[in-house]
N, C-alpha and C positions, 0 to 999 in steps of 0.2 A: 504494500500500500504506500510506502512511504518513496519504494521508488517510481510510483506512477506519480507521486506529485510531484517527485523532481521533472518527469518526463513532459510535462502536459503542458509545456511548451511548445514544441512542434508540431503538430495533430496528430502525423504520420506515426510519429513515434511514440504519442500516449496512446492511440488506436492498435499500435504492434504490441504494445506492451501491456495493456491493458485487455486487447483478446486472447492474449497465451495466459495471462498471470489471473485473470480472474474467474476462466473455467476450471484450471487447474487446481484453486481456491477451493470452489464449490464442488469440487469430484471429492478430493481430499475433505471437505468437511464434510459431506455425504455418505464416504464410506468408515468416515470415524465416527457417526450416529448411529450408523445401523449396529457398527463393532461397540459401542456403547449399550445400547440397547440389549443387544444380546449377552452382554456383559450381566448385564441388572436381572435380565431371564434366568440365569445361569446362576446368580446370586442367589435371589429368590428357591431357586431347587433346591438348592444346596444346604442354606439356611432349615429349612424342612425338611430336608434330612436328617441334618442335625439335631433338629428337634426330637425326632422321630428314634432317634437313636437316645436322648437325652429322657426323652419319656419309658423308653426299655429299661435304661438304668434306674432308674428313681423308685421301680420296685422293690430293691433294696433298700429297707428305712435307715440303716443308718447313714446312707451317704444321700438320700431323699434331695434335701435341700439343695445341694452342688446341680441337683438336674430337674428340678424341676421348670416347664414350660414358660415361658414365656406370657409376660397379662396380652390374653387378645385384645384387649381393646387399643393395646397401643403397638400390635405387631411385635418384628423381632427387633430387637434393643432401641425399645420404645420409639419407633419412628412410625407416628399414625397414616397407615395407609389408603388410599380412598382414588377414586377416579382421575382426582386433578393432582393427585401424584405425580403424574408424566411432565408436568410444564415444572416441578423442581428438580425434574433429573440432569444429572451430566448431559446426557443426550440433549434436553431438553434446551441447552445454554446452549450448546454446538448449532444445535439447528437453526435458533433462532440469531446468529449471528450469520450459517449458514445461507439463512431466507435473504436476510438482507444482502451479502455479496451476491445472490442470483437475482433480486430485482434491480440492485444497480447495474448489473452486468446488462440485464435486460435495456432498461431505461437509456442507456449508454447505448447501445445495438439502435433500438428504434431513436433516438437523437440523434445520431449521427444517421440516420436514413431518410430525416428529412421531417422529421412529426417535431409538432410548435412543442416546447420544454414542458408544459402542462400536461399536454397528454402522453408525453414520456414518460415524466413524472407517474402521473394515472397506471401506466404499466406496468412501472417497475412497481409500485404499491399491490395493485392486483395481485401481480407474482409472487414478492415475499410472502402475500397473508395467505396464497394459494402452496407456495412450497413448507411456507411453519403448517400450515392445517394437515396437509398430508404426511409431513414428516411425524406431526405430532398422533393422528389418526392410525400410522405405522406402529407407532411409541405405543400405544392406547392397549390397541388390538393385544401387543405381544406381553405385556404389563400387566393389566388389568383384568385381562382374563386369568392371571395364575394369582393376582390378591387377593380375586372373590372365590378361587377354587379350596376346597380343603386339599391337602396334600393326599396322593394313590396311598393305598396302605404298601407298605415295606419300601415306601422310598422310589419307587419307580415312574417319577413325572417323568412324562416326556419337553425336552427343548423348544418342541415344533412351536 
């Protein structure tokens, strides 16, 4: 970013430099949301696992206490879980910085092709609230469905 403002001088050269460096941006923050995401999925299992192995042990009373469950109401190490979970994830911060480099990238494509700054403007907006919506709807889907699930008995969620 900081070397497109040096560049943005010349046209030529903030236009070269600014259509390699800011798709390249939005791939890279893309495939680090979805590796995010799937991070959080992976957490989630694993955690309920733990659980689930922590509830086997705790039949023994005297070490009970060491393993006993987690309070539901506030999840695992107390982080309350709930649908709008997804806009405070890691992922959650990626993308929506990600939205914004894909609607300036946009906005940028259509101004230089000839549309008045306003409704450049207009597109690159569009795009952002269309790429956070979807990225976040991605986040949603793969999240939210394993918060409201109870965990397979013996440990055996699946990833998908």
């Amino acid at each position: 970013m900081v070397a497109i403002g040096f560049a943005s001088s010349p046209r030529q050269d903030l236009e070269a430099l600014a259509f390699s460096v800011l798709p390249t941006v939005f791939i890279l923050g893309w495939f680090t949301t979805v590796h995010l995401i799937d991070t959080g999925v992976q957490n989630i299992v694993s955690r309920r696992r733990i659980e689930s192995v922590r509830q086997y042990y705790a039949i023994d009373l005297r070490h009970a206490r060491l393993f006993e469950p987690d309070a539901v109401a506030f999840g695992v190490l107390g982080v309350r879980c709930s649908a709008r979970s997804v806009f405070f994830t890691m992922a959650g911060m990626i993308l929506l910085v990600d939205s914004v480099v894909a609607g300036a990238t946009l906005a940028l494509v259509v101004g230089w092709g000839g549309v008045p700054t306003p409704g450049a403007i207009a597109v690159g907006v569009v795009t952002a609230v269309a790429t956070l919506g979807l990225g976040l709807l991605h986040d949603s889907r793969r999240l939210v469905a394993l918060i409201g699930r109870e965990p397979a008995p013996g440990g055996t969620e699946e990833l998908a």
